[in-house]
DOVEXVEX-743783 format. One line per field, with one value per residue (C-alpha): residue in three letters; x, y, z. Coordinates in pm, whole numbers. Example, Ala and Ser with C-alpha at 12.3 -4.5 7.8 and 13.67 -1.06 7.14 Angstrom:
<pts>
residu: c(ALA; SER);
east: c(1230; 1367);
north: c(-450; -106);
up: c(780; 714);
</pts>
This chain:
<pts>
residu: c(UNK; UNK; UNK; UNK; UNK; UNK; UNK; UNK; UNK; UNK; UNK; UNK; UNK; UNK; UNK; UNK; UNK; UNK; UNK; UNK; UNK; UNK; UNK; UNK; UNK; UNK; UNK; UNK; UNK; UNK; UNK; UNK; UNK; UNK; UNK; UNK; UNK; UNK; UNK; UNK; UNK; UNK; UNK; UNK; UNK; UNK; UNK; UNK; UNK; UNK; UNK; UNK; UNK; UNK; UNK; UNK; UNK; UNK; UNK; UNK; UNK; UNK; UNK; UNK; UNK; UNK; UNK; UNK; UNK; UNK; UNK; UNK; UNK; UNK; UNK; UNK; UNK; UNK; UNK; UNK; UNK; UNK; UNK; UNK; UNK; UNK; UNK; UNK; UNK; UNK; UNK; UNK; UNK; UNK; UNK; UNK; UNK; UNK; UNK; UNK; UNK; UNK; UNK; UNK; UNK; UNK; UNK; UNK; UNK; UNK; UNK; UNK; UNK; UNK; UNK; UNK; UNK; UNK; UNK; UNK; UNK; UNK; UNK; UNK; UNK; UNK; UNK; UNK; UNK; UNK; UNK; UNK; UNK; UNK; UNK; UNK; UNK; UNK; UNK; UNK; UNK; UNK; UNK; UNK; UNK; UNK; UNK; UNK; UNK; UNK; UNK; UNK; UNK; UNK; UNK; UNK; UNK; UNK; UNK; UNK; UNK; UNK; UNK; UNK; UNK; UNK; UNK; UNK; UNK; UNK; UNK; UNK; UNK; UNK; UNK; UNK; UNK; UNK; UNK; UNK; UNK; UNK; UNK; UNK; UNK; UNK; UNK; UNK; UNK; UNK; UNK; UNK; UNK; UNK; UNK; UNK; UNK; UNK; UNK; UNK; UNK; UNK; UNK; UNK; UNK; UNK; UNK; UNK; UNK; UNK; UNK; UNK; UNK; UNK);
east: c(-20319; -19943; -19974; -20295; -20038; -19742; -19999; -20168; -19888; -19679; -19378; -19065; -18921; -19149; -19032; -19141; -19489; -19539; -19491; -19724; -19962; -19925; -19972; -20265; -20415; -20329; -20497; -20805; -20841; -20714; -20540; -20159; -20248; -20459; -20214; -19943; -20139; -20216; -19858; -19718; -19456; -19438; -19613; -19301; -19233; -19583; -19555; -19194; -19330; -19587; -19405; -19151; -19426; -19541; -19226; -19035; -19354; -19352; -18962; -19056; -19088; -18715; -18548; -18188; -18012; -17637; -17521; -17282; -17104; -16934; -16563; -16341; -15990; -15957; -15761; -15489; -15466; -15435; -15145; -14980; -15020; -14877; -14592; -14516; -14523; -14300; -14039; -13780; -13841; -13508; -13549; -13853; -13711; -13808; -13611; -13648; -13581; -13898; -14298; -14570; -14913; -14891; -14617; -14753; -15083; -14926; -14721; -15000; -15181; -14928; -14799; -14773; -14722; -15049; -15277; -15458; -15675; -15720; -15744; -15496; -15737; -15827; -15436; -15381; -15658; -15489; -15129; -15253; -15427; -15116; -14868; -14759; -14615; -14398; -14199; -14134; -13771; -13502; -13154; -12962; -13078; -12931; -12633; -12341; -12230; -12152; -12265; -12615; -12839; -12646; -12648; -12990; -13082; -12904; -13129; -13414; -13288; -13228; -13487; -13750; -13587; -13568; -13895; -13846; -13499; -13303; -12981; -12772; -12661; -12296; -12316; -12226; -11953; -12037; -11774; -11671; -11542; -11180; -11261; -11613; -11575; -11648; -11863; -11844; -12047; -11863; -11815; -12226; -12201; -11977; -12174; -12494; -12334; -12237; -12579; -12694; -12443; -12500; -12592; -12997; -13091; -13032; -13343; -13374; -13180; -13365; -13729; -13661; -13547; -13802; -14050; -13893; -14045; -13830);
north: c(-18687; -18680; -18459; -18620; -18987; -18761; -18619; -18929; -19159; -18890; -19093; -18948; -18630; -18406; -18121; -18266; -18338; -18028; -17837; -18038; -17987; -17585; -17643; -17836; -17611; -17341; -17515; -17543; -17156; -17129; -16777; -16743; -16658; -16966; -17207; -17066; -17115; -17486; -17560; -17388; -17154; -16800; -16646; -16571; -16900; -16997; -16759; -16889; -17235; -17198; -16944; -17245; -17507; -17250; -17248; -17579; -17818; -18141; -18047; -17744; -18045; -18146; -17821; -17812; -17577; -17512; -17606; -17403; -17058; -17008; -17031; -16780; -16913; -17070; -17386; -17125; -17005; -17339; -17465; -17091; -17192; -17530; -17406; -17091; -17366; -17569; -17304; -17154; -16852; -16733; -16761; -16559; -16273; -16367; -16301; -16629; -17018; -17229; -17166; -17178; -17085; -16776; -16657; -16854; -16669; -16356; -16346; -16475; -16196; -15927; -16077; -15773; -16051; -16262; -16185; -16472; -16453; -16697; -16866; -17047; -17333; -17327; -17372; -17595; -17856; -17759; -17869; -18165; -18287; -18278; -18413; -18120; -18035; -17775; -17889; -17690; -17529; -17591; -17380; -17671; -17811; -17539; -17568; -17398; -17465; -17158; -17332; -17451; -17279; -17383; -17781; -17723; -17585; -17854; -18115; -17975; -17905; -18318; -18415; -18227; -18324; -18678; -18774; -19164; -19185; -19328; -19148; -19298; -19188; -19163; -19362; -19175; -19369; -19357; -19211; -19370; -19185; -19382; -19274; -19507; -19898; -20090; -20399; -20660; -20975; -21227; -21029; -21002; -21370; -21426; -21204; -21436; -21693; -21641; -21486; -21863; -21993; -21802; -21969; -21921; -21673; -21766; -21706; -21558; -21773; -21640; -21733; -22106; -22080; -21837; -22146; -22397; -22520; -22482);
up: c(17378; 17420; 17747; 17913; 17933; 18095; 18350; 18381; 18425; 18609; 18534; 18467; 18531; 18692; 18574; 18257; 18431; 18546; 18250; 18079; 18297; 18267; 17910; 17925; 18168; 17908; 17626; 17839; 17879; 18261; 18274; 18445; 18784; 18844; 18642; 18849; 19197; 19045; 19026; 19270; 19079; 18952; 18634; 18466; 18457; 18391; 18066; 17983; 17964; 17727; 17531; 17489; 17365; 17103; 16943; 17010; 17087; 17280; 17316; 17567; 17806; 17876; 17894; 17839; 18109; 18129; 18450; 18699; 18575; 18259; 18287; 18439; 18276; 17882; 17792; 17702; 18071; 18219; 17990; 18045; 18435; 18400; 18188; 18414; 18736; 18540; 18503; 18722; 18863; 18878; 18441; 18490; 18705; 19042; 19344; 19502; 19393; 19383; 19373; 19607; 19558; 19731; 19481; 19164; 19182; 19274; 18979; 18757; 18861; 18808; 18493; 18203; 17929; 17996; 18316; 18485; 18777; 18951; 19338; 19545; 19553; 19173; 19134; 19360; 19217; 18825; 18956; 19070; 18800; 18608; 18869; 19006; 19306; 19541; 19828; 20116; 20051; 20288; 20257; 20327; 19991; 19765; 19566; 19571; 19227; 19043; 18703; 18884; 18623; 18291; 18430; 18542; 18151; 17961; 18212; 18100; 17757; 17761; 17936; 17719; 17321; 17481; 17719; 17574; 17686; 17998; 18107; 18345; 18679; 18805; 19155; 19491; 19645; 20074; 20258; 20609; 20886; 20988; 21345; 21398; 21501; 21166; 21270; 21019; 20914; 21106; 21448; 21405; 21400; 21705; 21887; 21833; 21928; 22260; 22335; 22243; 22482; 22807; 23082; 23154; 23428; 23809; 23948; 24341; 24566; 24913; 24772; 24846; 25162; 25280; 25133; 25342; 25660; 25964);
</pts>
């Protein structure tokens, strides 16, 4: 009774309609090939369906598929990725000072502690989910501070014991080349002024006369 409303009605899902319909055409006596002809699918699909209803009943109807691929990379990889990103390369061995893709998932690749596989693109969409980003490197920007990496360690050292914690910055005092003209508030001032005074502009003494009759 169930399955003659579904077909009936043919509201809903009609995947759900349509295997109700192979099972009533089942019950009825109509073999595979014809069911399968009657809705337009294959009869190993045909067969799966009513294989289903024997054992689960009316639930048979609204199958419950898994959708996309299982997983290529665990929880575990990702936070190994974020925390390798996160990290210096220079404390991890490598030759050069900051990441890129390129090198992150070459390295993640070749790692002998943990190996993770995984794309450029993959990465790039995991780093920015958490806030993470790699700027273009430019040599200018280096330091040439011979204790870099211990300063650089006790930052993060800080930093990471203390996340809740403000720290205050020494300010960078601007240093002014003797040489250049110093313009100051009140020559600014002066200089507006006798913009306002200036007389307006003379406009083309010969255009009159050419106007005038002779």
């Amino acid at each position: 009774m169930r399955l003659q409303q579904i077909v009936r009605r043919g509201k809903g899902s009609a995947i759900r309609v349509r295997r109700a319909m192979i099972i009533m055409a089942s019950a009825s006596g109509t073999p595979v090939p014809a069911i399968a002809r009657l809705v337009a699918a294959a009869e190993d699909t045909v067969r799966d369906v009513i294989h289903a209803f024997n054992d689960k009943g009316l639930a048979a109807l609204d199958p419950r598929w898994a959708g996309g691929r299982p997983r290529l990379i665990t929880d575990d990889d990702i936070a190994f990725v974020v925390t390798t990103a996160t990290t210096r390369p220079a404390k991890l061995g490598q030759p050069f000072t900051h990441w890129s893709l390129r090198k992150l998932a070459a390295y993640l690749a070749d790692n002998p502690a943990r190996v993770v596989g995984i794309g450029r693109e993959r990465l790039r969409q995991i780093l920015r989910e958490r806030g993470i980003t790699f700027q273009r490197t430019r040599t200018w920007k280096e330091s040439t501070d011979p204790d870099k990496e211990a300063k650089l360690d006790r930052i993060e050292q800080v930093t990471t014991e203390h996340p809740d914690r403000c720290f205050r910055v020494r300010p960078v005092r601007s240093v002014v080349d003797p040489a250049l003209p110093r313009i100051g508030v009140g020559t600014a001032v002066q200089a507006a002024s006798a913009a306002r005074n200036l007389p307006p502009y003379p406009r083309n003494p010969v255009l009159p006369r050419l106007l005038q009759p002779r």
